[in-house]
CHARMM-style PDB file with segment names, atoms N, HN, CA, C and O in Angstrom:
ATOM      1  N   UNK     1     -21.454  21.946  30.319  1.00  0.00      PROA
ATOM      2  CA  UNK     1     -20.705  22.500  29.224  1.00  0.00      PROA
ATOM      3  C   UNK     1     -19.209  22.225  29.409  1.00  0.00      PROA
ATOM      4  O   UNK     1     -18.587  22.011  28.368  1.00  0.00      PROA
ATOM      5  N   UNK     2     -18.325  22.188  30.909  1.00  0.00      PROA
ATOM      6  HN  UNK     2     -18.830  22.363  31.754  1.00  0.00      PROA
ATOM      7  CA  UNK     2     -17.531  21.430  31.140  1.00  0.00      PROA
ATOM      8  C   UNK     2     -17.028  20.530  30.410  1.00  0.00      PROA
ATOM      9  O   UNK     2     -15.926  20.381  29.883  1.00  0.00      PROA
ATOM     10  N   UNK     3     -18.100  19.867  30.446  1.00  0.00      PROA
ATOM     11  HN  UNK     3     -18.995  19.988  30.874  1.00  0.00      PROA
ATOM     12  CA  UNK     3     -17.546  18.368  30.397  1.00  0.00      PROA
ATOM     13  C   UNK     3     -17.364  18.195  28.809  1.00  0.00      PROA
ATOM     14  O   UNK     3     -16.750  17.215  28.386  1.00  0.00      PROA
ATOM     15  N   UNK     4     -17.791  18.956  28.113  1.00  0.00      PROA
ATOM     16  HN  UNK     4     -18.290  19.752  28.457  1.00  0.00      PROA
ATOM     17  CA  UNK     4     -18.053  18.835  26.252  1.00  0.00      PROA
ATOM     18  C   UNK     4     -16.643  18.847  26.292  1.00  0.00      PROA
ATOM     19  O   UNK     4     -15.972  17.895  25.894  1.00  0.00      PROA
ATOM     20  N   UNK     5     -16.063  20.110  26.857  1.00  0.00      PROA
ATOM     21  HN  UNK     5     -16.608  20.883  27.180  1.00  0.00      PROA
ATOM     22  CA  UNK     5     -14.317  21.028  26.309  1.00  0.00      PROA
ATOM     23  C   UNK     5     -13.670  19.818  27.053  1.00  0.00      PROA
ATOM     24  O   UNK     5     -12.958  19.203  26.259  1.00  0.00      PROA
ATOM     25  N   UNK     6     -13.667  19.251  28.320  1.00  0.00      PROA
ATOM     26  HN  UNK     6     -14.245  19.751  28.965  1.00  0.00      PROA
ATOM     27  CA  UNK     6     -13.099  17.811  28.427  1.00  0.00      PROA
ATOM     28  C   UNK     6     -12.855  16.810  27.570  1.00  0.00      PROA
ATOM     29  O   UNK     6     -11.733  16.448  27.215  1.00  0.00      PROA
ATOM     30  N   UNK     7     -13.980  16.309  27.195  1.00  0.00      PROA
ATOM     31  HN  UNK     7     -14.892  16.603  27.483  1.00  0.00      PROA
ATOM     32  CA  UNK     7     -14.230  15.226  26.013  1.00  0.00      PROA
ATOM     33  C   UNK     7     -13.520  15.883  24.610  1.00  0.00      PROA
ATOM     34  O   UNK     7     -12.782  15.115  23.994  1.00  0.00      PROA
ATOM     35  N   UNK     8     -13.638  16.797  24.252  1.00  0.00      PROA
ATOM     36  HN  UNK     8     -14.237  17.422  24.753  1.00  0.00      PROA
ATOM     37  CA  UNK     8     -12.893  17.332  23.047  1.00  0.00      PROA
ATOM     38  C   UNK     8     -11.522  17.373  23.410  1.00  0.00      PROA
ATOM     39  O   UNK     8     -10.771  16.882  22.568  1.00  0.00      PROA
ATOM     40  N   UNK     9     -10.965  17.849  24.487  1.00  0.00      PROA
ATOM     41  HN  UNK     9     -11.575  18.249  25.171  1.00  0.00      PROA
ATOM     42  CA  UNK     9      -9.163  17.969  24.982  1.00  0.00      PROA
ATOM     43  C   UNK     9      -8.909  16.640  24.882  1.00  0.00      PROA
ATOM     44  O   UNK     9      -7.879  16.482  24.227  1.00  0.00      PROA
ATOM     45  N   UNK    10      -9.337  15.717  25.201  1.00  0.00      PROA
ATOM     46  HN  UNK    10     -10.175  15.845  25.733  1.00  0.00      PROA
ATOM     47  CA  UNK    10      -9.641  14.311  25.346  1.00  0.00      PROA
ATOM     48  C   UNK    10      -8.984  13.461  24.229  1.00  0.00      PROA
ATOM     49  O   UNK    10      -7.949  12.913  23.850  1.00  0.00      PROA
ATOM     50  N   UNK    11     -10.000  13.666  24.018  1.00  0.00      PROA
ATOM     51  HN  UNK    11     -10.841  14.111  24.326  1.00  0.00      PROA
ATOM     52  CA  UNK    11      -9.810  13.249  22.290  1.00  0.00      PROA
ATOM     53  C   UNK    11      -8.803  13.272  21.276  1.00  0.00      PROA
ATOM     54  O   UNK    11      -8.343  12.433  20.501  1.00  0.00      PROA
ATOM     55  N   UNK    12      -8.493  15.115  21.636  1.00  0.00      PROA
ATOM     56  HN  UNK    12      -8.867  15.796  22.265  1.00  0.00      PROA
ATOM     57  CA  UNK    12      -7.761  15.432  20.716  1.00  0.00      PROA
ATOM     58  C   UNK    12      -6.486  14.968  21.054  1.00  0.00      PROA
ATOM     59  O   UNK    12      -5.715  14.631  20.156  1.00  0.00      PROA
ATOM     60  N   UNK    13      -6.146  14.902  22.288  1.00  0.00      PROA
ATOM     61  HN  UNK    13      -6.772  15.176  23.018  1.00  0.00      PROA
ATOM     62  CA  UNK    13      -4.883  14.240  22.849  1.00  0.00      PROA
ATOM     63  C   UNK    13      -4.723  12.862  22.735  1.00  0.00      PROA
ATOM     64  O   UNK    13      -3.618  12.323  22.674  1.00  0.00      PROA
ATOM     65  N   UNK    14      -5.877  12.223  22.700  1.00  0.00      PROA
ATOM     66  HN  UNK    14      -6.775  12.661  22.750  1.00  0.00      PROA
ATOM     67  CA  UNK    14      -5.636  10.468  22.207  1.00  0.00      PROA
ATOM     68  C   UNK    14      -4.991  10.102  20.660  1.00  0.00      PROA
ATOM     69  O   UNK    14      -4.036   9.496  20.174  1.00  0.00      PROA
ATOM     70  N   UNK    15      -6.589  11.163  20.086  1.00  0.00      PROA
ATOM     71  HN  UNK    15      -7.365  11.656  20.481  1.00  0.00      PROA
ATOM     72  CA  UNK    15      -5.853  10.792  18.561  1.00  0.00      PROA
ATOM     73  C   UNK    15      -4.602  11.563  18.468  1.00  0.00      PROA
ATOM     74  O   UNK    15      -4.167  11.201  17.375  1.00  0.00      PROA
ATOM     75  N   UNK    16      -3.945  12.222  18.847  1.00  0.00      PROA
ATOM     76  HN  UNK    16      -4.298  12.516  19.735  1.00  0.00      PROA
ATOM     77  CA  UNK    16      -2.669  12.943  18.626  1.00  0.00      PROA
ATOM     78  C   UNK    16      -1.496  11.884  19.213  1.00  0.00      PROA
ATOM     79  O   UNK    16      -0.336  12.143  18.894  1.00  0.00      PROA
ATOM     80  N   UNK    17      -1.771  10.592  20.136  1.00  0.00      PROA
ATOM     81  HN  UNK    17      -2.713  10.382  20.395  1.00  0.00      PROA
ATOM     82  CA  UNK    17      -1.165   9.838  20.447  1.00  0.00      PROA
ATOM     83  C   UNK    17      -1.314   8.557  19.231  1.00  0.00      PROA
ATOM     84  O   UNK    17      -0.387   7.924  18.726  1.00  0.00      PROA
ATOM     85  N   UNK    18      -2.704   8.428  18.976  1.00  0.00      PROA
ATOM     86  HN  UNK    18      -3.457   8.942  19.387  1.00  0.00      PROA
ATOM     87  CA  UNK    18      -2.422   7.241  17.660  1.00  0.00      PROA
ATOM     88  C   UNK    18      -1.996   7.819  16.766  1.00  0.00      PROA
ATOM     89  O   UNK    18      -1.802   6.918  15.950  1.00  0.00      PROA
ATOM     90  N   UNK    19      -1.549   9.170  16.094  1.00  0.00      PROA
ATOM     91  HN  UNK    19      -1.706   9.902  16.757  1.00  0.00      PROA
ATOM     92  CA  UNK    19      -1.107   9.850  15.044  1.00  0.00      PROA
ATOM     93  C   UNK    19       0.207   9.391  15.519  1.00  0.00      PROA
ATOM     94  O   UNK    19       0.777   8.864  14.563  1.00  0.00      PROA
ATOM     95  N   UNK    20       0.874   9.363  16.482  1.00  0.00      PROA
ATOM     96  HN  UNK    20       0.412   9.791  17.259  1.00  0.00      PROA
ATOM     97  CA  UNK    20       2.502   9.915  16.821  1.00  0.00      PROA
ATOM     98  C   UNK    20       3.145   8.476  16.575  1.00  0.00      PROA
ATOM     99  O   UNK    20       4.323   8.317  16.255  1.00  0.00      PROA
ATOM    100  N   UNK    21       2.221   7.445  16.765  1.00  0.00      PROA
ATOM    101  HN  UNK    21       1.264   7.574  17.024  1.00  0.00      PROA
ATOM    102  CA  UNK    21       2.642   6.090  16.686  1.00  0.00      PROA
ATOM    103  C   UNK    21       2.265   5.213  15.586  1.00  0.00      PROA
ATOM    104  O   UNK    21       2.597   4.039  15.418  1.00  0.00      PROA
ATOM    105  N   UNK    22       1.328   6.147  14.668  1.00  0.00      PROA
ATOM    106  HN  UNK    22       1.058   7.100  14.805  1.00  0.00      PROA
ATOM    107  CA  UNK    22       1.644   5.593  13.275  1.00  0.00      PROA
ATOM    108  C   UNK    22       2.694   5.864  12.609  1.00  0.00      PROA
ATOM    109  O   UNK    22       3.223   5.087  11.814  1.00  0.00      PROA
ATOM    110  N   UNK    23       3.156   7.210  12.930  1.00  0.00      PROA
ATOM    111  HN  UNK    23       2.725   7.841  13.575  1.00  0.00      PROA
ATOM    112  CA  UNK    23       4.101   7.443  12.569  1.00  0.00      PROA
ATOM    113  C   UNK    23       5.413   6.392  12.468  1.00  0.00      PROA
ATOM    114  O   UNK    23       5.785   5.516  11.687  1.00  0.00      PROA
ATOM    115  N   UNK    24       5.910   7.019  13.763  1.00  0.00      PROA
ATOM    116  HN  UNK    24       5.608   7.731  14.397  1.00  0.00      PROA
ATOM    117  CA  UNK    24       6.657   6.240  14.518  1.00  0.00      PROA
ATOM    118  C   UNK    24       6.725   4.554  13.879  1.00  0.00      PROA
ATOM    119  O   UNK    24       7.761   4.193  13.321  1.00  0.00      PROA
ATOM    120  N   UNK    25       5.597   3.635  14.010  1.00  0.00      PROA
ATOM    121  HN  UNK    25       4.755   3.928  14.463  1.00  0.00      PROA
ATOM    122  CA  UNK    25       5.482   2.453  13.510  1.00  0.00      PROA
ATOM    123  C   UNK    25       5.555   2.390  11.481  1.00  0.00      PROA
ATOM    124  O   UNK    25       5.749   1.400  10.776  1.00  0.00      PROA
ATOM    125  N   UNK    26       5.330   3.752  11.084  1.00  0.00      PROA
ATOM    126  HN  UNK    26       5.172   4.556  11.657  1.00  0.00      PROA
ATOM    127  CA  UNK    26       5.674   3.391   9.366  1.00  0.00      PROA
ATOM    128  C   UNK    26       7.342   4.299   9.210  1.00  0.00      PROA
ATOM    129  O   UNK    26       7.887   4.653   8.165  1.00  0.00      PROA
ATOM    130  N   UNK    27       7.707   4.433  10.271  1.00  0.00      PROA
ATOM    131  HN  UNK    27       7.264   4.145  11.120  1.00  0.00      PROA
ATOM    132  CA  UNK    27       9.272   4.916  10.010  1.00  0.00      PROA
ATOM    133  C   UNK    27      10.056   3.454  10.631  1.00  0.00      PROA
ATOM    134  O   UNK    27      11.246   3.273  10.375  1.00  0.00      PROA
ATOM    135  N   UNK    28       9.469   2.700  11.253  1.00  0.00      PROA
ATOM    136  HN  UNK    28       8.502   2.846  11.461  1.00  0.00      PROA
ATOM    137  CA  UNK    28      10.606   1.506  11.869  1.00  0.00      PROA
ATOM    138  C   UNK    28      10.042   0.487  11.015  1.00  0.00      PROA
ATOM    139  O   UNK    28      10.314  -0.691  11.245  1.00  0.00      PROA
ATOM    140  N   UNK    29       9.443   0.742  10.253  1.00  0.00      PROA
ATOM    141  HN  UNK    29       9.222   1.700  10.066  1.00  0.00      PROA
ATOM    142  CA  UNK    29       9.434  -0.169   8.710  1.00  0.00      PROA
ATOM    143  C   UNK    29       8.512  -1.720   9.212  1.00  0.00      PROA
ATOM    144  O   UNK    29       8.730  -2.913   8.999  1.00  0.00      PROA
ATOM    145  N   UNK    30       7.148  -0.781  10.150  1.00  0.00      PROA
ATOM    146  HN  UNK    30       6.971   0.188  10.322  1.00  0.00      PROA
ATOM    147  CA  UNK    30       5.933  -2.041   9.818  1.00  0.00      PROA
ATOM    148  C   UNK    30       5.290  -2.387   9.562  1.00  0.00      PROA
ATOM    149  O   UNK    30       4.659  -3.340  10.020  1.00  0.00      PROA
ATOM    150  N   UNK    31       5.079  -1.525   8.346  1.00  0.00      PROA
ATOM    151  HN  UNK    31       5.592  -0.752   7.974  1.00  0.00      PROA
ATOM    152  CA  UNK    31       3.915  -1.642   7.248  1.00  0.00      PROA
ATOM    153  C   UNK    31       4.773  -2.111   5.761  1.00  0.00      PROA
ATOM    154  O   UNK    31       4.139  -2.041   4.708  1.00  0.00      PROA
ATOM    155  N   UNK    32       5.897  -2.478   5.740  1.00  0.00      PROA
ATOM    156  HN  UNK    32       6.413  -2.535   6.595  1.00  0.00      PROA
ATOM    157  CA  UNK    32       7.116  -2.741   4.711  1.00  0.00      PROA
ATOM    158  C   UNK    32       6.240  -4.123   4.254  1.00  0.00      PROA
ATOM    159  O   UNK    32       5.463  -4.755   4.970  1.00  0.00      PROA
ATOM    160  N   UNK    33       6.533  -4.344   3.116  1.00  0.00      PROA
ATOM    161  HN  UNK    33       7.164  -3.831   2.535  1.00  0.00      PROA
ATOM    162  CA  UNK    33       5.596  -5.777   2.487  1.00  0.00      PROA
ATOM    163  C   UNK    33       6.569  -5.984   2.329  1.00  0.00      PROA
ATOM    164  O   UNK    33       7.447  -5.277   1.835  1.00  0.00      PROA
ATOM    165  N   UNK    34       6.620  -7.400   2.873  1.00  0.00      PROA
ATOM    166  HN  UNK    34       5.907  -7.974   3.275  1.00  0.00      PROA
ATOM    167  CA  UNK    34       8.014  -8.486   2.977  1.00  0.00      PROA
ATOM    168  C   UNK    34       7.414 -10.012   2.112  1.00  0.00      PROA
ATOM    169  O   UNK    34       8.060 -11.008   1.786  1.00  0.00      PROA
ATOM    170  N   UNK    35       6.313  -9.776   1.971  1.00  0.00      PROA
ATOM    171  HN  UNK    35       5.788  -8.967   2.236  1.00  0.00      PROA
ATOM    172  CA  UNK    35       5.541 -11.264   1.395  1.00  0.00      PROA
ATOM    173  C   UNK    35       5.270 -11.199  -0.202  1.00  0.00      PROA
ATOM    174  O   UNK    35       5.506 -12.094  -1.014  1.00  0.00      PROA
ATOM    175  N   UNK    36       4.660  -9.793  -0.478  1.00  0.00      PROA
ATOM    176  HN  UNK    36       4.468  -9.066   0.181  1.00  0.00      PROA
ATOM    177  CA  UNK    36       4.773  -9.864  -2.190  1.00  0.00      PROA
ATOM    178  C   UNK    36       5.992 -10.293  -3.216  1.00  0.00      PROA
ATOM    179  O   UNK    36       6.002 -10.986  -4.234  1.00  0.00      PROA
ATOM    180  N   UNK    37       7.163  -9.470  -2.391  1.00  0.00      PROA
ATOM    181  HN  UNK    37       7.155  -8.908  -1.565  1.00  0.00      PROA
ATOM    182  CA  UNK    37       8.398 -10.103  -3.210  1.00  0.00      PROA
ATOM    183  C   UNK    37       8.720 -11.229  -3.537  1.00  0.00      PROA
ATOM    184  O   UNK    37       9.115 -11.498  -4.672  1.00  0.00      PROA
ATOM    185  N   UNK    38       8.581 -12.251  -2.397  1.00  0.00      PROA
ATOM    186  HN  UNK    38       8.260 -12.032  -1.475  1.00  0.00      PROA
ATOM    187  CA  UNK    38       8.624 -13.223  -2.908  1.00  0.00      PROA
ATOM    188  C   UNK    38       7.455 -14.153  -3.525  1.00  0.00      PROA
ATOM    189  O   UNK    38       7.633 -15.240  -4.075  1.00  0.00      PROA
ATOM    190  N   UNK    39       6.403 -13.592  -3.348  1.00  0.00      PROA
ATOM    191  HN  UNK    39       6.259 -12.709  -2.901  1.00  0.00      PROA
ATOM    192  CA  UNK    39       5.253 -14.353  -4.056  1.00  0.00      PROA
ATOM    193  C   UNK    39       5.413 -13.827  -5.677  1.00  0.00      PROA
ATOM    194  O   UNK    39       5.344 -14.775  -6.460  1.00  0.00      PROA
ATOM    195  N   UNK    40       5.591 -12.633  -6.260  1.00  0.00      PROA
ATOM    196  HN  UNK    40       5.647 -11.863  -5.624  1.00  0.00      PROA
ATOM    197  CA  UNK    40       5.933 -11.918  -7.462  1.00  0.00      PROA
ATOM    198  C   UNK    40       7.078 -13.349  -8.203  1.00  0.00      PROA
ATOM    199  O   UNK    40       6.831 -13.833  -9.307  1.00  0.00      PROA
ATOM    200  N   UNK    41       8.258 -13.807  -7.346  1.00  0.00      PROA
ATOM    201  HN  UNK    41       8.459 -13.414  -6.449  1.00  0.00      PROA
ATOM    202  CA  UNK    41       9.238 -14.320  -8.386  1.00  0.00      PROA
ATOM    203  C   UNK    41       8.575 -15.752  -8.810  1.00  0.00      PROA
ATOM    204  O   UNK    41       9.155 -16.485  -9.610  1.00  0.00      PROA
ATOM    205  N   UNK    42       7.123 -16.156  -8.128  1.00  0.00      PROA
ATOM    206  HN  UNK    42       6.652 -15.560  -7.478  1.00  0.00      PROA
ATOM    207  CA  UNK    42       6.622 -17.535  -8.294  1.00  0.00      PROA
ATOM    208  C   UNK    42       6.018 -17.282  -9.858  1.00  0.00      PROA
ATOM    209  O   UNK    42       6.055 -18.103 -10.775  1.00  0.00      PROA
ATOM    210  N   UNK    43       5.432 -15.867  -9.903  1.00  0.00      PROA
ATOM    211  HN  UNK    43       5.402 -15.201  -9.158  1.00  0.00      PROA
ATOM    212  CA  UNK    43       4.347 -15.810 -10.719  1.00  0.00      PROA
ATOM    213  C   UNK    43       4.849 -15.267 -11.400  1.00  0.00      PROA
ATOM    214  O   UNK    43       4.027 -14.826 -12.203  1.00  0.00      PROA
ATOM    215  N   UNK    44       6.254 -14.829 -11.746  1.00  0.00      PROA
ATOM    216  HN  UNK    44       6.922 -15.188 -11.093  1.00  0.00      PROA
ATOM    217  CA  UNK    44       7.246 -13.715 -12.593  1.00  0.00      PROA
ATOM    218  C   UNK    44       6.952 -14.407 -14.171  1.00  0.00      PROA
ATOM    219  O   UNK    44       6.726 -13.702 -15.155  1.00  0.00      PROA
ATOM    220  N   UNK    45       7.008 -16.169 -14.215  1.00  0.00      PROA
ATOM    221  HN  UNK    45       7.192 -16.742 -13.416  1.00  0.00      PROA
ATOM    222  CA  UNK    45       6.573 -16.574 -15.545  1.00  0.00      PROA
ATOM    223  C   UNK    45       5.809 -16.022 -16.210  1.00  0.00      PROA
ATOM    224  O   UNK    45       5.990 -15.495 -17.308  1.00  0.00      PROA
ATOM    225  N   UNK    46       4.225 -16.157 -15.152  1.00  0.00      PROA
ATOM    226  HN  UNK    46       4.079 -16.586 -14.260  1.00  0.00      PROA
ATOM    227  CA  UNK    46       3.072 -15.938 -16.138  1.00  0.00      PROA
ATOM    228  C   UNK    46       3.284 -14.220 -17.065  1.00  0.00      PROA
ATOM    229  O   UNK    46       3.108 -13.946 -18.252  1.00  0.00      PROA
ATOM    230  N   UNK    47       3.758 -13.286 -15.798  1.00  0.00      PROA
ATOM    231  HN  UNK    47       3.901 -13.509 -14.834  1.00  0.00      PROA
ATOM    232  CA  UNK    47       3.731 -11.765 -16.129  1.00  0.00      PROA
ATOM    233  C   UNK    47       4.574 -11.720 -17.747  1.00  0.00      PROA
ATOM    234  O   UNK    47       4.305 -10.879 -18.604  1.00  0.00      PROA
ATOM    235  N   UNK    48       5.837 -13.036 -17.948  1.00  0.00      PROA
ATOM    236  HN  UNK    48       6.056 -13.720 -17.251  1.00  0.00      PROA
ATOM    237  CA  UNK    48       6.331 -12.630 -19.257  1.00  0.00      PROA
ATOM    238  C   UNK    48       5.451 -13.036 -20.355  1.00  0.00      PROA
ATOM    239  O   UNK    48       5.285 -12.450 -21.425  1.00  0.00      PROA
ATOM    240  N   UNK    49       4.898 -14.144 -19.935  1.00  0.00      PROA
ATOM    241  HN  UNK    49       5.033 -14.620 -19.066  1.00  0.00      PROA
ATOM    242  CA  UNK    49       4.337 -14.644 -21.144  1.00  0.00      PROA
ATOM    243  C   UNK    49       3.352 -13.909 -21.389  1.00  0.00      PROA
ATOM    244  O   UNK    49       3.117 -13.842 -22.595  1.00  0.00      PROA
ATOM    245  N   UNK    50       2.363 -13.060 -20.451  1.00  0.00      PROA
ATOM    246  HN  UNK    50       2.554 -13.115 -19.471  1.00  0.00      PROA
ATOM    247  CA  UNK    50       1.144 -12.255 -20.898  1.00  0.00      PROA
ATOM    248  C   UNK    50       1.908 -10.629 -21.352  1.00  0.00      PROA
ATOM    249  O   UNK    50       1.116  -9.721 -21.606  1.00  0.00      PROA
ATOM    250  N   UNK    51       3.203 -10.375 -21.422  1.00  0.00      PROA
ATOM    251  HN  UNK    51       3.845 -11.112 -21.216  1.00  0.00      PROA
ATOM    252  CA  UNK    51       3.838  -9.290 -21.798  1.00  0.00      PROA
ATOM    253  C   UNK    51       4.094  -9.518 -23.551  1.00  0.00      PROA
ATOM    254  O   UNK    51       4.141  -8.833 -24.573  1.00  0.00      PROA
ATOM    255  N   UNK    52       4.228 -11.078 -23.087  1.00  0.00      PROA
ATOM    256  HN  UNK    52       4.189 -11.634 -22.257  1.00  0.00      PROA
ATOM    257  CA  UNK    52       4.147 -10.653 -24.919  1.00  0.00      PROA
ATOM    258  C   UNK    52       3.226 -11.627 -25.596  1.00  0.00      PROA
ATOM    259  O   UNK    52       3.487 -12.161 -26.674  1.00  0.00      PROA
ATOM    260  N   UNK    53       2.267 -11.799 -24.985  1.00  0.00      PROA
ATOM    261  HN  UNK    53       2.055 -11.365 -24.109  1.00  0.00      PROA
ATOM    262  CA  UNK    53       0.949 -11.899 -25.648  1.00  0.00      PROA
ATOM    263  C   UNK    53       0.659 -10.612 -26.130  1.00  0.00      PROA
ATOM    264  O   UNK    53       0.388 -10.283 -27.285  1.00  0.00      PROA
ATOM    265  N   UNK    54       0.760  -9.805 -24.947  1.00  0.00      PROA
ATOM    266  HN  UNK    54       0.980 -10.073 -24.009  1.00  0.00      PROA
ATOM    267  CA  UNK    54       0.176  -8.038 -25.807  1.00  0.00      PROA
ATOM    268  C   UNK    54       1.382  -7.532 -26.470  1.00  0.00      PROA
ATOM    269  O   UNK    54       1.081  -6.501 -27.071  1.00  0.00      PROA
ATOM    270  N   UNK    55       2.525  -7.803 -26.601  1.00  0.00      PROA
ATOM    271  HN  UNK    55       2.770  -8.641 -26.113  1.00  0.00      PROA
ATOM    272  CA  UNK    55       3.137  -6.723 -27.871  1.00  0.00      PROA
ATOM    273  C   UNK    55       3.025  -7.757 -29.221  1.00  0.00      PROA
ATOM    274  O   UNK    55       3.498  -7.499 -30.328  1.00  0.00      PROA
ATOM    275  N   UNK    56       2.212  -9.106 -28.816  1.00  0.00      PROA
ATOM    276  HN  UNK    56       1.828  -9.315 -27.917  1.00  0.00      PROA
ATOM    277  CA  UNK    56       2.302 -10.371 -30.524  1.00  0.00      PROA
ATOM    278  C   UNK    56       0.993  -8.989 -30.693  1.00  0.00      PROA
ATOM    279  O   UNK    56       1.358  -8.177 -31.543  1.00  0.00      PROA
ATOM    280  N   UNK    57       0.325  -8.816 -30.381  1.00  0.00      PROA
ATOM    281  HN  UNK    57       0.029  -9.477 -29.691  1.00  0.00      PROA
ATOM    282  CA  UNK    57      -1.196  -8.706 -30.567  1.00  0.00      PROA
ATOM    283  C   UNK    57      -0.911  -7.043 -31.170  1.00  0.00      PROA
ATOM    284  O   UNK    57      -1.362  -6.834 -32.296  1.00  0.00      PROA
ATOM    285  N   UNK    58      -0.239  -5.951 -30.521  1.00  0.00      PROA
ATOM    286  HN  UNK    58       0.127  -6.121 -29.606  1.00  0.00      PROA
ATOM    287  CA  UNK    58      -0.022  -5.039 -30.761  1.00  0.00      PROA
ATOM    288  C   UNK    58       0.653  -5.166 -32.088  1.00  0.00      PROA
ATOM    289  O   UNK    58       0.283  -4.430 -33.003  1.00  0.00      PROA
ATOM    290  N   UNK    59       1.530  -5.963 -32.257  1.00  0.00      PROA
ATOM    291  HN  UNK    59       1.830  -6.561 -31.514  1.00  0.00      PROA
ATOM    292  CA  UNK    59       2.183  -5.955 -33.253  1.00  0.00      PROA
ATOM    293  C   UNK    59       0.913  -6.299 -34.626  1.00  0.00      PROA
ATOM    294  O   UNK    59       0.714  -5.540 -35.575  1.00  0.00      PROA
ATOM    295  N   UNK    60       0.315  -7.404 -34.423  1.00  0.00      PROA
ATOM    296  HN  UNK    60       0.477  -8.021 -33.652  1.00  0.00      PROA
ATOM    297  CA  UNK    60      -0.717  -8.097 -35.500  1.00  0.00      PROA
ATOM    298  C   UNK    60      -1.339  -6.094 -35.373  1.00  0.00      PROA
ATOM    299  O   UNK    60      -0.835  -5.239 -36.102  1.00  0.00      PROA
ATOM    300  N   UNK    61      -2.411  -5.774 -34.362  1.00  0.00      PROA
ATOM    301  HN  UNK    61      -2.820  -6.468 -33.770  1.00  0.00      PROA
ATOM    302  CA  UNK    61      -2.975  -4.354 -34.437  1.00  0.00      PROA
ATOM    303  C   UNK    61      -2.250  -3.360 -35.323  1.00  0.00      PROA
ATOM    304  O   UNK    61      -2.987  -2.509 -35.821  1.00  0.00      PROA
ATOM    305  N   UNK    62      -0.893  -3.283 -35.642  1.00  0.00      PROA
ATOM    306  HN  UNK    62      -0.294  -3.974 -35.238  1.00  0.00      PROA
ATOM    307  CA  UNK    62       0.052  -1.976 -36.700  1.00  0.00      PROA
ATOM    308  C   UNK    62      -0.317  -2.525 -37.636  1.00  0.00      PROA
ATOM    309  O   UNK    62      -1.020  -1.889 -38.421  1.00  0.00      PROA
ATOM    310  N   UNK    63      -0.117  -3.381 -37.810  1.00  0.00      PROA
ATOM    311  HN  UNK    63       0.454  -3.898 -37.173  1.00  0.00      PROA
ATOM    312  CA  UNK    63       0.310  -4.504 -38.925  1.00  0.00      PROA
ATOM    313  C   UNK    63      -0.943  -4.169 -40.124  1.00  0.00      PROA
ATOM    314  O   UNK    63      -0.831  -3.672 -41.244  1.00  0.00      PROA
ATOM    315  N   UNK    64      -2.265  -4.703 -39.319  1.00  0.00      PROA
ATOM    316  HN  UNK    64      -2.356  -5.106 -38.408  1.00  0.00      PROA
ATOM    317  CA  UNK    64      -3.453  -4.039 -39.867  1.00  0.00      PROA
ATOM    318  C   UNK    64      -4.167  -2.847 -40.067  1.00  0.00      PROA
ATOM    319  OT1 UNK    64      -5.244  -2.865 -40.663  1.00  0.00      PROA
TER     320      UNK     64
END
């Protein structure tokens, strides 16, 4: 029965160490996406032209 309350103190002290260093690692900014930004300004064209595909279309939709 020992050994259960071991394995549980255990534990709880490990994951309380990967908790402290996720932390730690999403405050020194290393989960920050550094790659979308610039993949976004490649594809920034298509996003206008399908922006106003839907307000031509919205517009034709009042219209009728």
């Amino acid at each position: 029965m020992e050994v259960l309350y071991i394995t549980i103190g255990v534990s709880i002290i490990v994951a309380l160490i990967f908790f402290f260093a996720f932390i730690k690692s999403v405050k020194s900014g290393q989960y920050d996406d550094t790659y979308t930004p610039s993949v976004r300004m490649l594809f920034d064209d298509e996003l206008v032209n399908v922006k106003k595909k839907d307000k031509k279309e919205s517009k034709i939709n009042q219209e009728q």
